[in-house]
C-alpha positions as CSV (number, residue, x, y, z in Angstrom):
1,X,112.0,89.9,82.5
2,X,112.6,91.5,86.1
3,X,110.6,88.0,88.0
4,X,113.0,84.9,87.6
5,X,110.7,82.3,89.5
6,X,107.2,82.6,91.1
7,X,106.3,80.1,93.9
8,X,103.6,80.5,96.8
9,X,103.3,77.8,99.3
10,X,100.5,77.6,101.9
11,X,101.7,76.8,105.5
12,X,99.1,75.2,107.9
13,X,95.8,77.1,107.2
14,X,96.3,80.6,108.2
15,X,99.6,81.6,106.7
16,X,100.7,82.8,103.2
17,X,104.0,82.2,101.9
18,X,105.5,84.1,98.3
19,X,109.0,83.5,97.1
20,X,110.1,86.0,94.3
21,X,113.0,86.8,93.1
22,X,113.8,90.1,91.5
23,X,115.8,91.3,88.8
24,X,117.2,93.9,90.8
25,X,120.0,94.7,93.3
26,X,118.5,94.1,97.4
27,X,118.5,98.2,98.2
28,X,115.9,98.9,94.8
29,X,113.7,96.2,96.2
30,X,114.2,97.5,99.8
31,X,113.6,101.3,98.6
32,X,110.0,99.8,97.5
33,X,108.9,98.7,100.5
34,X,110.1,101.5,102.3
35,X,109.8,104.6,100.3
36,X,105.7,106.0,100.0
37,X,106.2,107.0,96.7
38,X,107.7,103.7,95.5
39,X,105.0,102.1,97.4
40,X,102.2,103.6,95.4
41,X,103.9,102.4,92.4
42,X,103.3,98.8,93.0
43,X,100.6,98.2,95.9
44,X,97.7,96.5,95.0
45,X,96.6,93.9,92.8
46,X,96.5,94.2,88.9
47,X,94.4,97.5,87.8
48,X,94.3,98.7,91.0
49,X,96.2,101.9,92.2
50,X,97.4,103.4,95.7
51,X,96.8,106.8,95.9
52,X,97.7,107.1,99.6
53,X,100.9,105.4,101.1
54,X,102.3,107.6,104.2
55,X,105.4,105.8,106.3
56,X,106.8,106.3,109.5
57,X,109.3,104.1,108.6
58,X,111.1,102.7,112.7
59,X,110.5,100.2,115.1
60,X,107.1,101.6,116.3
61,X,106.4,104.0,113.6
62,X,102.9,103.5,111.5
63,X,101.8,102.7,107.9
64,X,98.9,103.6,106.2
65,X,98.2,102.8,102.7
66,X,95.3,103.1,100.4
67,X,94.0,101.0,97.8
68,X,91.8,102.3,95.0
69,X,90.0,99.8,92.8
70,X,89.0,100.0,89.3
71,X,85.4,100.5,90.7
72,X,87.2,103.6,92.7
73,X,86.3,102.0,95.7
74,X,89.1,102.8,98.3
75,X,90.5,100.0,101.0
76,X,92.9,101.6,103.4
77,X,94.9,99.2,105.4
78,X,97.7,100.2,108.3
79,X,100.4,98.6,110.8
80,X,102.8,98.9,113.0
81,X,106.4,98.4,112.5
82,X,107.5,95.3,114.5
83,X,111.3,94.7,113.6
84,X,113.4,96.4,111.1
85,X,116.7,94.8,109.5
86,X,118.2,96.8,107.0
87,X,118.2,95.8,103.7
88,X,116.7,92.5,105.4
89,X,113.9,92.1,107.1
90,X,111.0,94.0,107.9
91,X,108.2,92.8,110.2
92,X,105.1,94.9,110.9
93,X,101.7,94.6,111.6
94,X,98.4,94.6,109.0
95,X,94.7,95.3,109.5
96,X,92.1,97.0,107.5
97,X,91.8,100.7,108.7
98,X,89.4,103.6,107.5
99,X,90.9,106.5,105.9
100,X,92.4,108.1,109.6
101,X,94.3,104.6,110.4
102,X,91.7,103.6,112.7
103,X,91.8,99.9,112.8
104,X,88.5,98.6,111.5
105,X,86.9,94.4,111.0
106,X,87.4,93.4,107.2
107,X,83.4,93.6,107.1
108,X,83.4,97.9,107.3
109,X,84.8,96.8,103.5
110,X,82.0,94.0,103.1
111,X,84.7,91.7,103.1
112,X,84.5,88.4,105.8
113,X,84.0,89.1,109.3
114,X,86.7,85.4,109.7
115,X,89.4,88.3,109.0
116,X,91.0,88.9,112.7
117,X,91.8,92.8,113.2
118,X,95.5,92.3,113.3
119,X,97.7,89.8,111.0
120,X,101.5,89.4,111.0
121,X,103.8,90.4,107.6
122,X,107.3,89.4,107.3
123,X,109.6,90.4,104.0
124,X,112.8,89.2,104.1
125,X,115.4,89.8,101.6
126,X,118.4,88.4,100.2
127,X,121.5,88.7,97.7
128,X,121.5,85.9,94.8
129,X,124.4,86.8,92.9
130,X,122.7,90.2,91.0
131,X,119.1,89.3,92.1
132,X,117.4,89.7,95.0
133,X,115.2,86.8,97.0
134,X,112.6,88.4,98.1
135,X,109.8,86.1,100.9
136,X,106.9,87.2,101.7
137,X,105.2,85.5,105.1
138,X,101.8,86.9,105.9
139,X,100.5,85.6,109.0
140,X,96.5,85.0,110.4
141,X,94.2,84.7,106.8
142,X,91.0,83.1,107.6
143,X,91.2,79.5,105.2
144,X,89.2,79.2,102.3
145,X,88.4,82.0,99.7
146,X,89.9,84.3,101.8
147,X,93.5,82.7,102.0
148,X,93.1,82.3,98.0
149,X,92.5,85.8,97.5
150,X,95.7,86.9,99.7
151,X,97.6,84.8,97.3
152,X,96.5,86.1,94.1
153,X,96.8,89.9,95.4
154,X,100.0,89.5,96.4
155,X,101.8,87.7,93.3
156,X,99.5,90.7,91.3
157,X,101.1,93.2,93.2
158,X,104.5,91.5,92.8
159,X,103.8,91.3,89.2
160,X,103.3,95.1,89.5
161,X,106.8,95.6,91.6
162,X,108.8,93.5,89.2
163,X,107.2,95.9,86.3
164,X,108.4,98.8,88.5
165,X,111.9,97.1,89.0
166,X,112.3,97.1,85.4
């Protein structure tokens, strides 16, 4: 089994914390962040693909990734690079875009207008003997429904990357 443990804890209102850790050595995990087609391995919650992941991948440099559901409904979502610590930490940007990166409000996918245009991500990472701690800090989710559905996408797309770890 590549996840040892699996705990998300809410800070304050607006912010999403996920600890994982991997079953895999820190530059595998880092590699799937980092790398598009890695990415498109794992984005996504559970039955949904990414078809589209394209990474400029500096301090500065863009993101843009799609997100397919099973419906084939697309949600494209981009960034900006913030901070990048090697093998680390990476800290970038995330709003919903349209399928050219243009920043557009969560309702263009008839999701909440409470979404702001820009959040904050954070992934750090670190050694645990042959494992790797990965947390996940994902900053500005609007409370309620909203904040609960961040939290199961993201430990469905962890599930995913831990299957990809394998």
């Amino acid at each position: 089994m590549t996840t040892i443990n699996d705990s998300a804890t809410k800070i304050g209102e607006r912010t999403l914390v996920i600890k994982r850790t991997f079953d895999a050595p820190r530059e595998m995990v880092w590699k799937a962040w980092t790398e598009p087609a890695r990415v498109m391995r794992w984005w996504g919650p559970k039955d949904f693909t990414t078809p589209v992941s394209k990474i400029d991948f500096r301090v500065s440099g863009r993101y843009l990734n799609c997100m397919r559901s099973p419906e084939g409904k697309d949600y494209w979502s981009t960034g900006v690079y913030q901070e990048i610590i090697p093998l680390k930490k990476i800290i970038c940007t995330d709003s919903f875009a349209d399928e050219e990166g243009n920043v557009v409000s969560a309702s263009f996918y008839s999701m909440s207008p409470d979404f702001p245009l820009e959040m904050l991500i954070t992934v750090t990472l670190e050694d645990d003997k042959n494992l790797t701690k990965l947390t996940l800090k994902h900053e500005g989710f609007p409370p309620g429904e909203d904040f609960k559905g961040a939290q199961t996408s993201w430990n469905e797309s962890f599930d995913k990357l831990a299957e990809y770890l394998k």
